[in-house]
N, C-alpha and C positions, 0 to 999 in steps of 0.2 A: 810375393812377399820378399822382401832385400833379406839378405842372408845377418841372422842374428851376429851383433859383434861379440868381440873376444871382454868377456868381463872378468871380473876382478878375479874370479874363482877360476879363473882359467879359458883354454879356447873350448869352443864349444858348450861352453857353460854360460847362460845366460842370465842375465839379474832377476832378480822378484819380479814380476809384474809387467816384463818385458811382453809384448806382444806375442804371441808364442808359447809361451808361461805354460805350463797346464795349470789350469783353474786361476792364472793370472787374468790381466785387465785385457781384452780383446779387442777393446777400440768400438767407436761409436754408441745411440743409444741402447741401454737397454740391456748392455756386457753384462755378464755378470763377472764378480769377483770373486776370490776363495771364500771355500764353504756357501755358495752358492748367494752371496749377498749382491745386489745392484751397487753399480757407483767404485767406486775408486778400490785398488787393493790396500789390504792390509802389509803388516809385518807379519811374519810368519806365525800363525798363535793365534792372531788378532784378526778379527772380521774389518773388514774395511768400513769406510764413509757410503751407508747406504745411502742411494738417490732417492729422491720425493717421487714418491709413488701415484700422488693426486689420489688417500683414500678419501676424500670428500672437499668440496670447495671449503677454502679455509684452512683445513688442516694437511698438517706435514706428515712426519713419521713420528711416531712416541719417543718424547723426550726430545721435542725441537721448537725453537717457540719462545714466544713469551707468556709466561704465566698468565691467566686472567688479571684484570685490573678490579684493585677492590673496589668495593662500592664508595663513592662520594658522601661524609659524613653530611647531614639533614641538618644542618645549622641553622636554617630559616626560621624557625621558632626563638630561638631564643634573639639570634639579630631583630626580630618581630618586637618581642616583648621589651628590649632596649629602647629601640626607635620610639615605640608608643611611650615606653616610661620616661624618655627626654623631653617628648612634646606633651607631657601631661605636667610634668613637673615645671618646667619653662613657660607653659603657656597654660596659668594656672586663674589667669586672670579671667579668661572665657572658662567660668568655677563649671558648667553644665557639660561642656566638653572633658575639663581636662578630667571632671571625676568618674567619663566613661573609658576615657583611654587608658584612664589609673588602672582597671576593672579589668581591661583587654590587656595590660600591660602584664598583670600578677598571671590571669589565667596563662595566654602565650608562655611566661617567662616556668611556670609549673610545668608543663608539657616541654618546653625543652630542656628542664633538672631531669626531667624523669627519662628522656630520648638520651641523655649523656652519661646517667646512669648506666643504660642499659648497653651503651657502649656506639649508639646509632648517632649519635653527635659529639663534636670537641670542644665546644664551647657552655659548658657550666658557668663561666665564669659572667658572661656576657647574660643568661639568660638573669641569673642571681641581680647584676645588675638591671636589670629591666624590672625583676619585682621591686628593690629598692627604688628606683627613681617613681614606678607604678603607684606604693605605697606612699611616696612623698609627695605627687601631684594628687590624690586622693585626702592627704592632709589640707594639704596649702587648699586645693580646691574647698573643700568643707569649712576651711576657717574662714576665706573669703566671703561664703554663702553666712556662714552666722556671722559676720561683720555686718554686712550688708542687709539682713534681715533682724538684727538686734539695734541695729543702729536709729535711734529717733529722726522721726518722718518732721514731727514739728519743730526742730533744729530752728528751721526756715521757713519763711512763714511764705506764701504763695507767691509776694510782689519782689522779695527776693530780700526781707529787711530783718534783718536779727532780730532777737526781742529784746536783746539792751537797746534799742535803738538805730543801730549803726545800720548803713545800709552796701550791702554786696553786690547791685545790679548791677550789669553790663550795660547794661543802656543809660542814655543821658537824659537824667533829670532837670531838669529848670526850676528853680525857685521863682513865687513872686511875692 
């Protein structure tokens, strides 16, 4: 061992933690430091920077780390209930569809009010929007369906020829 040098405090007084030290840092792994901690010394008072002991894969010593990462809010219902209530409202024309997706759009769009209530999702906003568009493709679909089924069948008569007379065909007629 090289003969301690002369520090601050004088000759033969050696610094903190100087090799040597009693209950200073001794070198290589596994030293302990004052007050009997692993890892680097302290200030005088002060227990040093204890080393990772490996008590289990994974973990460090208490109070090292990063905190758990919180759960990922469940936003998928209500993004659900959007989607289905754009494509019910827009695509209101196929009245049989868009009045199921209206249906799937309200339920979905319920279960994620009630999931962002409870604090398990962030988007209320989005779900709220899904029963509104849900609710409007269930309108538009139902009023299409009563167009379409209150509407007279004998408008047009088979051969394609109104009843004032006039006539609508596509096809070409020939007179003789």
């Amino acid at each position: 061992m090289p003969p301690p040098p002369i520090g601050p405090e004088g000759p033969g007084q050696v610094p903190y933690g100087y090799p040597g030290y009693p209950g200073g840092y001794q070198g290589g792994a596994g030293a302990l430091g004052p007050q009997g901690y692993p890892g680097y010394p302290g200030y005088p008072g002060y227990p040093g920077n204890p080393a990772y002991q490996g008590q289990g894969q994974g973990q460090g010593p208490p109070g090292y780390g990063w905190a758990a990462m919180p759960m990922a809010p469940a936003n998928g219902m209500g993004v659900t209930a959007l989607v289905l209530g754009i494509i019910a409202a827009a695509g209101f024309c196929l009245w049989p569809l868009a009045i199921v997706l209206g249906i799937l759009a309200i339920i979905f769009g319920a279960i994620g009010r009630g999931r962002a209530k409870r604090g398990e999702a962030t988007n209320p906003g989005q779900a709220l929007a899904g029963i509104i568009c849900g609710v409007a493709g269930i309108v538009l679909g139902v009023a299409l369906m009563v167009v379409l089924i209150v509407m007279p069948d004998d408008a047009f008569e088979e051969d394609g020829a109104s009843q004032d007379g006039g006539s609508y065909s596509a096809s070409p007629v020939v007179e003789r």
